[in-house]
ROSE-616229 format. One line per 10 residues: their letters; for each residue y, x, z of N, C-alpha, C, CB. Coordinates in Angstrom, 1 decimal. Glycine has a CB too. Example, Ala and Ser with C-alpha at 12.3 -4.5 7.8 and 13.67 -1.06 7.14 Angstrom:
! ROSE-616229
as> -5.7,13.2,7.8,-4.5,12.3,7.8,-3.3,13.2,7.8,-4.5,11.3,9.0  -2.2,12.8,7.1,-1.1,13.7,7.1,0.0,12.9,7.9,-0.6,14.1,5.7
This chain:
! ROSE-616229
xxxxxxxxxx> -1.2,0.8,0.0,0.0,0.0,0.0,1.2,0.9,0.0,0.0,-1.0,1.2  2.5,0.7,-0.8,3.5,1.1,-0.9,4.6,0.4,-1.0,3.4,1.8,-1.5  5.5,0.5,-0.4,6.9,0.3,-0.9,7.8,1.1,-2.3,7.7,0.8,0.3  8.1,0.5,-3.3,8.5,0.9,-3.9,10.4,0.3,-4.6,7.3,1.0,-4.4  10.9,2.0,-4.6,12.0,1.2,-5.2,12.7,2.1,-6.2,12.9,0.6,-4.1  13.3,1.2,-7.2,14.2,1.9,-8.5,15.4,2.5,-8.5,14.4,1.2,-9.5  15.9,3.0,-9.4,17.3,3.4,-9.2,18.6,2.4,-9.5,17.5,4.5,-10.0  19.5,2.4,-8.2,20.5,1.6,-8.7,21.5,1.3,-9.7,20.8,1.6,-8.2  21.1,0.9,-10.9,21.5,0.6,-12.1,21.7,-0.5,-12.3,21.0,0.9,-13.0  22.0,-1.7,-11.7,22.4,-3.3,-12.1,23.5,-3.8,-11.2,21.2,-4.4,-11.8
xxxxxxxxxx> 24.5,-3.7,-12.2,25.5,-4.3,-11.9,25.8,-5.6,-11.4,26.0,-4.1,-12.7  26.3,-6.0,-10.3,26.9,-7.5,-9.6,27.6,-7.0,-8.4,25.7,-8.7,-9.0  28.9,-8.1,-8.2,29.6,-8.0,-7.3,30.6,-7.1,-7.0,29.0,-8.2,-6.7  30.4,-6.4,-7.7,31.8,-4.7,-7.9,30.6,-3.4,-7.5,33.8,-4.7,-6.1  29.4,-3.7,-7.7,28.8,-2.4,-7.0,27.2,-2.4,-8.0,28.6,-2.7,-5.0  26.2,-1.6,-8.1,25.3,-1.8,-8.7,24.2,-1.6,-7.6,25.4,-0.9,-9.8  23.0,-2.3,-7.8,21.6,-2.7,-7.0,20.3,-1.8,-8.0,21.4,-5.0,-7.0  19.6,-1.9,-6.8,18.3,-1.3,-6.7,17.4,-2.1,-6.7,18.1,-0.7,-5.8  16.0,-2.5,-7.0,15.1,-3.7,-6.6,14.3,-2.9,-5.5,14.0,-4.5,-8.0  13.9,-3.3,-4.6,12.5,-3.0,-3.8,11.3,-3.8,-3.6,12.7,-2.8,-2.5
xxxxxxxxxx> 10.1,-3.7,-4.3,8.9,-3.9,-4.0,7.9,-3.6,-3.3,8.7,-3.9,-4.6  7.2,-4.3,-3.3,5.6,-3.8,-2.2,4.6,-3.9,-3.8,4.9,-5.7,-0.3  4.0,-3.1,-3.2,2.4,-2.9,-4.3,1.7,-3.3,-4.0,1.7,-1.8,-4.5  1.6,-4.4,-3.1,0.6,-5.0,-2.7,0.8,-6.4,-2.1,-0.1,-4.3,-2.0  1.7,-6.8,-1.0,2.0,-7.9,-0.3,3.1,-8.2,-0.1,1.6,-7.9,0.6  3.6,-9.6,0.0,4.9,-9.9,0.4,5.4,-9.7,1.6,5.1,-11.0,0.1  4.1,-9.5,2.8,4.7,-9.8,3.9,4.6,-8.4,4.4,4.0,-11.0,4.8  4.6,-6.9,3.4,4.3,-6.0,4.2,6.0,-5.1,3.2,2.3,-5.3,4.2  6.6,-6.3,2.3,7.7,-6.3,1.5,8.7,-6.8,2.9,7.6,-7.3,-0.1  8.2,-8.0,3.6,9.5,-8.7,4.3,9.7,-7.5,5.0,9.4,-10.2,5.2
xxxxxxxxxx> 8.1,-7.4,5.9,8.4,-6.1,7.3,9.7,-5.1,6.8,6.6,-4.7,7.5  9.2,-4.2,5.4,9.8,-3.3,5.8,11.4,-3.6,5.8,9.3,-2.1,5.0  11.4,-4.5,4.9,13.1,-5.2,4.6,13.7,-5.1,6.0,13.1,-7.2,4.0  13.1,-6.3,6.8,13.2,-6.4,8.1,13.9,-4.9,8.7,11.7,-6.8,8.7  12.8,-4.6,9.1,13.0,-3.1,9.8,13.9,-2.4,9.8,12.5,-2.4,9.5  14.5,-2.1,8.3,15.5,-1.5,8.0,16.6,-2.0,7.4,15.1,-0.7,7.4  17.1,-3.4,8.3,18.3,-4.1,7.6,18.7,-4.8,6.4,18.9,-3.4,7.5  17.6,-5.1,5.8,18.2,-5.9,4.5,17.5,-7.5,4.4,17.8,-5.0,2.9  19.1,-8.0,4.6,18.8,-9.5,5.3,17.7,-10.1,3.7,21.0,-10.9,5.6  17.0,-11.6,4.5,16.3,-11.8,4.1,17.0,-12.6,2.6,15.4,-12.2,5.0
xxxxxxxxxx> 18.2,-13.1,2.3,19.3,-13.5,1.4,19.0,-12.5,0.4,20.9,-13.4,1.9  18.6,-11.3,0.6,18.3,-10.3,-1.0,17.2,-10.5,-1.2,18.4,-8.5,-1.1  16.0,-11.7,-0.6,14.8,-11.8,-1.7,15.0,-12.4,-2.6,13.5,-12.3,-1.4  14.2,-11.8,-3.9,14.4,-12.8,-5.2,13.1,-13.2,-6.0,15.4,-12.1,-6.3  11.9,-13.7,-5.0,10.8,-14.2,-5.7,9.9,-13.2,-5.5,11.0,-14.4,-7.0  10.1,-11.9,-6.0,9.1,-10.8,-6.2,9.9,-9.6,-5.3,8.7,-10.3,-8.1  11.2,-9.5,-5.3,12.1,-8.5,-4.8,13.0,-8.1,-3.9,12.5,-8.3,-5.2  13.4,-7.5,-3.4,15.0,-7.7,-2.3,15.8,-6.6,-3.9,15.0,-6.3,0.2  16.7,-7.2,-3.7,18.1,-6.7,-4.5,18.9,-6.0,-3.5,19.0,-8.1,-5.1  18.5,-4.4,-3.2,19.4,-3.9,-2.6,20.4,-2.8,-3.3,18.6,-3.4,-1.7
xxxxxxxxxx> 21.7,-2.6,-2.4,23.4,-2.0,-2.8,22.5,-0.2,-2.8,25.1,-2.4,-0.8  23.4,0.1,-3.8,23.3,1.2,-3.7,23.3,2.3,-2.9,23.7,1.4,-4.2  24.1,1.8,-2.0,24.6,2.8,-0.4,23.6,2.6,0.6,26.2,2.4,0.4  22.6,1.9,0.4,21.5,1.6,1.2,19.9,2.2,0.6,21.5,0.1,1.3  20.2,2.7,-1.0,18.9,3.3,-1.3,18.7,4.4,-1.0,18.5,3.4,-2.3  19.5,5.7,-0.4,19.0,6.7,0.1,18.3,6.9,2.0,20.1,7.5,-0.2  19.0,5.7,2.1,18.5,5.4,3.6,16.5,4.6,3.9,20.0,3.9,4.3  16.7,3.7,2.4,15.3,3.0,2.3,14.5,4.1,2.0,15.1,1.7,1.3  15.0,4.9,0.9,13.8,6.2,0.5,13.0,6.9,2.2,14.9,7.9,-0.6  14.6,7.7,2.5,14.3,8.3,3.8,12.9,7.3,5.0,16.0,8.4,4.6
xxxxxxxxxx> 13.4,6.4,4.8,12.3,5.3,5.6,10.8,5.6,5.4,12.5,3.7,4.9  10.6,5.3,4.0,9.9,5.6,3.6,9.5,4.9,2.3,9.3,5.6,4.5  10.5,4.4,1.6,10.3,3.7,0.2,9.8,4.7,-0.9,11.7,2.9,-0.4  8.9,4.5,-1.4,8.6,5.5,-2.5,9.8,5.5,-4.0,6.8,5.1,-3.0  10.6,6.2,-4.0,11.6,6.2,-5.6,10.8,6.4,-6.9,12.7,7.6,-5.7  10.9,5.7,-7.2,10.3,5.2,-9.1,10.9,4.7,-10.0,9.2,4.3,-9.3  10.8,5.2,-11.1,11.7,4.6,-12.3,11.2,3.6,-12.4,11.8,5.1,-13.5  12.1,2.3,-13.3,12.0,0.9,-13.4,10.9,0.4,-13.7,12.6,0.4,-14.2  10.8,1.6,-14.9,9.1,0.8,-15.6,7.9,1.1,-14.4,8.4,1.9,-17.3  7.6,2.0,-14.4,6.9,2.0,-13.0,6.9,1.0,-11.8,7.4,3.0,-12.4
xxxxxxxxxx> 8.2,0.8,-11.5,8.3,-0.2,-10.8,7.9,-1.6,-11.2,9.3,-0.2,-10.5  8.2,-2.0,-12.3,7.5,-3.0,-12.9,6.2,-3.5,-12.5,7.4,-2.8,-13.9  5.5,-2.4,-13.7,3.6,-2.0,-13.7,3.4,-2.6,-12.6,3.0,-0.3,-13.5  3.9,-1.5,-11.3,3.5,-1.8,-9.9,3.5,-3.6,-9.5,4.6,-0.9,-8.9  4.4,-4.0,-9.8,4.5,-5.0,-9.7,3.5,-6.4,-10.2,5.5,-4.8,-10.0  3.7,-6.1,-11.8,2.5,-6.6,-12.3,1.2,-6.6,-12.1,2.4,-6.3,-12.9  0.7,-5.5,-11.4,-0.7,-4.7,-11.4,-1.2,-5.8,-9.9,-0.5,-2.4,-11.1  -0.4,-5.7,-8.8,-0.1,-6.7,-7.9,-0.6,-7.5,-7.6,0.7,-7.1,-8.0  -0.2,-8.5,-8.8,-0.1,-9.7,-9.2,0.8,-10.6,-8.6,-1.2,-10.1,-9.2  1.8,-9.9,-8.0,3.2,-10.3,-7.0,4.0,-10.4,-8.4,4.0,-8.8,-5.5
xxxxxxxxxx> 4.8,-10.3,-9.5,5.5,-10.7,-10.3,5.8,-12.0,-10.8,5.3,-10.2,-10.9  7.0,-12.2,-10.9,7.3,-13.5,-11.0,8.4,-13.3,-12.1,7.7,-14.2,-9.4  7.4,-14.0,-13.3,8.1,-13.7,-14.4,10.1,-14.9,-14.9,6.7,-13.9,-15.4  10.3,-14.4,-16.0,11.6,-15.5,-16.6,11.1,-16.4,-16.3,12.2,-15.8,-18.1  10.1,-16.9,-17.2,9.8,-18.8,-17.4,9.2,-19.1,-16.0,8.4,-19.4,-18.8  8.8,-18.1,-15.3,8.3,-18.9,-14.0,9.4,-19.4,-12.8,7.5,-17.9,-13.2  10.5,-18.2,-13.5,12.1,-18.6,-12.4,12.5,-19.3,-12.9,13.4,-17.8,-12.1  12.6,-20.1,-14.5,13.1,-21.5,-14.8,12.6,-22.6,-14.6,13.3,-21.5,-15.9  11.6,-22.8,-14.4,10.8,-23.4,-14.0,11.5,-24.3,-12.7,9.6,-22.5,-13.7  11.7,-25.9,-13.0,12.4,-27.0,-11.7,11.5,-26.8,-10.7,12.5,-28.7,-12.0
């Protein structure tokens, strides 16, 4: 099991975000969220949407840093992804 997270490259709100995932479970995604401050308002289905001034502190934690695609995979592989048409979805 890992925490994983990407580099902050998405722009919102005057600042750019990071995604963090778990490789395996949501509830071992909330823990570490929890633990280290990032209210539960940044989940988004599959992810917390965290600020950039907070990803060198989650790495130090212990989040593993991985590029996007990677991060994806991971995600996919999972089976925790939660695709477009599943977020449009009423």
């Amino acid at each position: 099991m890992a925490i994983l997270i990407d580099d902050p490259r998405w722009p919102a709100h005057g600042r750019l975000w990071a995604h963090l995932v778990s490789d395996d479970n949501l509830d071992e995604l909330h823990a570490f969220a929890a633990a280290n401050g990032i209210p539960r308002r940044g989940f988004d289905l599959d992810h917390y949407d965290v600020p950039e001034d907070a990803h060198a502190r989650l790495v130090a934690a212990g989040a593993r840093h991985v590029d996007g695609r990677t991060l994806v995979r991971a995600l996919i592989a999972s089976g925790l992804r939660v695709t477009g048409r599943q977020r449009r979805r009423p």
